[in-house]
C-alpha positions as CSV (number, residue, x, y, z in Angstrom):
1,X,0.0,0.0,0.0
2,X,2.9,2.4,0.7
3,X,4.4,1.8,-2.4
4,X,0.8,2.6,-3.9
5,X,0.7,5.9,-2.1
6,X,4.2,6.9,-3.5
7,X,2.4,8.2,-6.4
8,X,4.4,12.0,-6.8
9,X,7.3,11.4,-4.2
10,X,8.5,14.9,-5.5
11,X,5.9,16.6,-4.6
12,X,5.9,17.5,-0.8
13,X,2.2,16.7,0.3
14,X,0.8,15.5,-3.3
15,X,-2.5,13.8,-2.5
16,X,-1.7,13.4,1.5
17,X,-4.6,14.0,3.5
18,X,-5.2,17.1,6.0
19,X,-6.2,14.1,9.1
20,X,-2.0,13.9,9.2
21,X,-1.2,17.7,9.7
22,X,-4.2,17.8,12.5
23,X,-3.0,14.6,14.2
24,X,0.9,15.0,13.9
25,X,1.9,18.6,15.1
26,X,4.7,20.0,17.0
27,X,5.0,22.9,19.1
28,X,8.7,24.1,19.7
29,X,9.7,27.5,20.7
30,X,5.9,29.2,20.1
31,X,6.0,27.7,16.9
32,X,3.3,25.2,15.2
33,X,4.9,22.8,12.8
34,X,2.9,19.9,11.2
35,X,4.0,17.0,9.2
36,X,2.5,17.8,5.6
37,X,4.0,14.6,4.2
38,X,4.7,10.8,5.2
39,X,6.7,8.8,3.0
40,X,9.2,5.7,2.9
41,X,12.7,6.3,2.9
42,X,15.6,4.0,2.6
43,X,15.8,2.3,5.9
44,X,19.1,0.9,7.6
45,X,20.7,-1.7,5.5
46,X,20.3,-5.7,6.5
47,X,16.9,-4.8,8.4
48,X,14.4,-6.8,6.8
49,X,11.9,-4.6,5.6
50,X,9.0,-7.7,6.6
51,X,9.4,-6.9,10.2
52,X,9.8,-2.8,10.0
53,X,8.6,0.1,8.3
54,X,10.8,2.7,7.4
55,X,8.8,5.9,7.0
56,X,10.2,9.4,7.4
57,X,7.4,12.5,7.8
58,X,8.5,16.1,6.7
59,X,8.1,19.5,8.4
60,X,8.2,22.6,6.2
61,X,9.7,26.0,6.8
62,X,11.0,24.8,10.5
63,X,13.0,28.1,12.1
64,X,16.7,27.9,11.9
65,X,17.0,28.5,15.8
66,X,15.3,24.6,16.2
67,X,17.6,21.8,16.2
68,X,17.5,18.9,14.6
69,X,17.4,16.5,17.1
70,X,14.2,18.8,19.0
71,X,12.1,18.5,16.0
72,X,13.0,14.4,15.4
73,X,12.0,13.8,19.3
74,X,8.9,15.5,19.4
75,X,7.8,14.2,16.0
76,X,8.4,10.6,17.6
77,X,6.0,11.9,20.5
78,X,3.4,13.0,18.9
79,X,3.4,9.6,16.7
80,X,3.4,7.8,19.5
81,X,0.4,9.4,21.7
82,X,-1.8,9.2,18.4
83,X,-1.0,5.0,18.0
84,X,-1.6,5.2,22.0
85,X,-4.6,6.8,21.9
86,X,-5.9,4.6,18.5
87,X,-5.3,1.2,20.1
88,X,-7.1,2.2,23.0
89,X,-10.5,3.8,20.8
90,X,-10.1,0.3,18.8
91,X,-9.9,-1.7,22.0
92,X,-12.8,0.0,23.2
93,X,-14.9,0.0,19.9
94,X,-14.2,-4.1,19.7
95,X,-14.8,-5.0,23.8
96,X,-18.4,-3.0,22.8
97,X,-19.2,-4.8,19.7
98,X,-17.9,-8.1,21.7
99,X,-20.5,-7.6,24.7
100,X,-23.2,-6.5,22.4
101,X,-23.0,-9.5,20.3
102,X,-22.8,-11.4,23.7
103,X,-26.1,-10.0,25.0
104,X,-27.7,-10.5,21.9
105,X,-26.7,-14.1,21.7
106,X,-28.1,-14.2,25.6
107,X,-31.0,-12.7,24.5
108,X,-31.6,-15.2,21.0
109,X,-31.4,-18.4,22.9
110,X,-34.5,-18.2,24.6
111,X,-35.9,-18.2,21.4
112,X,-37.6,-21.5,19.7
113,X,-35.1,-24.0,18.9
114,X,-34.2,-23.0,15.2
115,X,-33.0,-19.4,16.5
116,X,-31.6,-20.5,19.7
117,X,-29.1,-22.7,17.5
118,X,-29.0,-19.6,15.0
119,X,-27.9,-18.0,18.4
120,X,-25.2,-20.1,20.0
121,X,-23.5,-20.6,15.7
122,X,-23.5,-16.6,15.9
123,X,-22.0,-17.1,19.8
124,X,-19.2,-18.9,18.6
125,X,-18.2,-16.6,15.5
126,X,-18.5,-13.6,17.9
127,X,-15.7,-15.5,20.2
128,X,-13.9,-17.0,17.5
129,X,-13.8,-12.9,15.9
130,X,-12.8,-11.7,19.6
131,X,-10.2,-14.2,20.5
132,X,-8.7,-13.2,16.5
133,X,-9.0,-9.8,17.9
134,X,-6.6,-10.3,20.6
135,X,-3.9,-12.6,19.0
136,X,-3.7,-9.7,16.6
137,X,-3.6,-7.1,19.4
138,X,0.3,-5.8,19.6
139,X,1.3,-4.5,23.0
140,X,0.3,-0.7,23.9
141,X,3.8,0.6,23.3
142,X,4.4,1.4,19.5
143,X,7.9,1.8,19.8
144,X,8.6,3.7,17.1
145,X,12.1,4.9,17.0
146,X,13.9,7.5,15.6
147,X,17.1,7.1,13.2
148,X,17.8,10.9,11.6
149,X,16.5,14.2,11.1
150,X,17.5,15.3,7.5
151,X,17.2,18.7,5.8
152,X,16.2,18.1,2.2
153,X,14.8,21.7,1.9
154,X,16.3,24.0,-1.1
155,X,18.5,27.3,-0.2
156,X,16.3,29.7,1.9
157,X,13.8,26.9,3.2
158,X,14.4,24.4,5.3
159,X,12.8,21.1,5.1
160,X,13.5,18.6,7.9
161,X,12.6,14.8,7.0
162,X,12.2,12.8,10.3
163,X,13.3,9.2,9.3
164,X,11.6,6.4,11.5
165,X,11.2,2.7,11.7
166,X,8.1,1.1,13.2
167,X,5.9,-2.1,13.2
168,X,4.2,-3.0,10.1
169,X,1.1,-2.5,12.1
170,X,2.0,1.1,13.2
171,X,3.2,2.4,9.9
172,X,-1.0,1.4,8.8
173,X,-1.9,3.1,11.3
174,X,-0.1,6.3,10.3
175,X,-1.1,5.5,7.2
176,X,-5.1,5.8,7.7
177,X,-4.0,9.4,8.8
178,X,-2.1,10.1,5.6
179,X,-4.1,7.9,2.8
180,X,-7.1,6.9,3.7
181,X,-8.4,5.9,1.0
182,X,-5.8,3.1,0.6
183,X,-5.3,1.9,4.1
184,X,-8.8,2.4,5.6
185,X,-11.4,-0.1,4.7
186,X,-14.6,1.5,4.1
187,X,-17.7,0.3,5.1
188,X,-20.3,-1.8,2.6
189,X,-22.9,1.2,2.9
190,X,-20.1,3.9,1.6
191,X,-18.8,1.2,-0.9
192,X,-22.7,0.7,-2.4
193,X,-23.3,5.0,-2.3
194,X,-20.1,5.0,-4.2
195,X,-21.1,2.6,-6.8
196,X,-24.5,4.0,-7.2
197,X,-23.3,7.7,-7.3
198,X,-20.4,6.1,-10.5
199,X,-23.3,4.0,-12.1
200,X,-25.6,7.1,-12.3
201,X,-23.0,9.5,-13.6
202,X,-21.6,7.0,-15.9
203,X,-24.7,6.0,-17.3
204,X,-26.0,9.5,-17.8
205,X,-23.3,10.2,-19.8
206,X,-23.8,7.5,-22.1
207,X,-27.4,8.5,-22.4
208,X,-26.5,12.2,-22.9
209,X,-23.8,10.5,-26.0
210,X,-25.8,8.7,-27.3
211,X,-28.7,11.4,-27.8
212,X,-26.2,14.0,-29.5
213,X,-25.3,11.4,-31.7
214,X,-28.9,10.5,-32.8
215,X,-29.4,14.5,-33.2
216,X,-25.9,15.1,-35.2
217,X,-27.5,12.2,-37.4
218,X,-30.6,12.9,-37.3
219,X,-29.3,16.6,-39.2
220,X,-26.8,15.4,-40.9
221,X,-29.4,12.9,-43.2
222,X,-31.9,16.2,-43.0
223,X,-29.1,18.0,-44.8
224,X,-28.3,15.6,-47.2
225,X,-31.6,15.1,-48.2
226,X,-32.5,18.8,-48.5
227,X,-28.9,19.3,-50.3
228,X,-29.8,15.9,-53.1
229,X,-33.2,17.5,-54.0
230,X,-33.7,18.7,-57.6
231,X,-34.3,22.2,-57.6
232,X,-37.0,23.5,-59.5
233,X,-36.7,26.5,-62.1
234,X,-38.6,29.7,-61.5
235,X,-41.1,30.6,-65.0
236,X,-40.7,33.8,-66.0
């Protein structure tokens, strides 16, 4: 997906969503500074790129009185309270889709016999989904770590890259900030508007084609037959 989103690498922020800037923002010295763009970098060589991300975010016109190092440690920060604080929402969201589906499986099996056993089936893919869930679940600690802080910024701006590693996991999660359209998996509702919204204006404009065809046509055999007629001659 990353190498999907790499679409203009040399064009700082092409097609990045504004949920990264809002979510990943520094404050040093009075001054805001938000990542504008996420994108992979080279990594460290012999690191298997299976088991790490290398991503490195970049922070336009940063002052020259903030170092380096300031701006790569508080970028890590920032990353890391926003996977903190996303583990725990998604934690949450499951545990309350878990205990509804729980109560409702309660609540179906003092039904007659055909949806009591409709009940207990939907029981057990409900924990089969929630024990997934938790096998999946990586430890609350993204550790995400910090390897450099390079200026790739022109003469007269100054354009700090912020090169990480993280867990394949993390680096979607920065992701769904960044490129949500690739990373997050929209629901069947917004997939089926979609679809309906493209059919419509794909098949109006077949329709509207295929009637200024039949009217070019349509004038184009008027004129010839008004152009082939014999003319009659005027009696004097």
């Amino acid at each position: 997906l990353w190498q999907q989103a790499q679409r203009s690498p040399s064009i700082i922020g092409f097609n990045v969503s504004g949920d990264l800037a809002e979510t990943v923002t520094i404050v040093l010295d009075g001054e805001r500074l938000p990542a504008v763009d996420v994108r992979l970098w080279e990594g460290i060589p012999g690191v298997v790129s299976s088991e790490v991300v290398f991503l490195e975010l970049l922070f336009i016109d940063v002052p020259p009185g903030i170092e380096d190092g300031r701006v790569g440690e508080a970028c890590i920060e920032a990353i890391t309270v926003h996977l903190r604080e996303h583990r725990v929402n998604e934690f949450r969201e499951h545990l309350a889709q878990h205990k509804k589906a729980a109560a409702e499986g309660l609540r179906r099996r003092g039904a007659p016999s055909g949806a009591a056993a409709a009940a207990v089936e939907g029981g057990d893919k409900n924990q089969e989904a929630w024990r997934e869930y938790l096998g999946q679940r990586e430890d609350s600690d993204p550790q995400v770590r910090l390897h450099a802080v390079a200026n790739i910024g022109g003469r007269g701006r100054r354009v700090l890259a912020v090169r990480t590693s993280m867990t394949p996991r993390a680096a979607h999660e920065i992701g769904q900030l960044a490129y949500p359209r690739l990373f997050k998996q929209q629901p069947e509702e917004e997939v089926q508007a979609f679809d309906s919204a493209f059919n419509k204006c794909y098949y109006g404009c077949i329709t509207f084609l295929f009637l200024l065809f039949v009217m070019w046509a349509t004038a184009f055999a008027y004129g010839l037959t008004a152009g082939g007629a014999p003319k009659r001659s005027s009696q004097m």
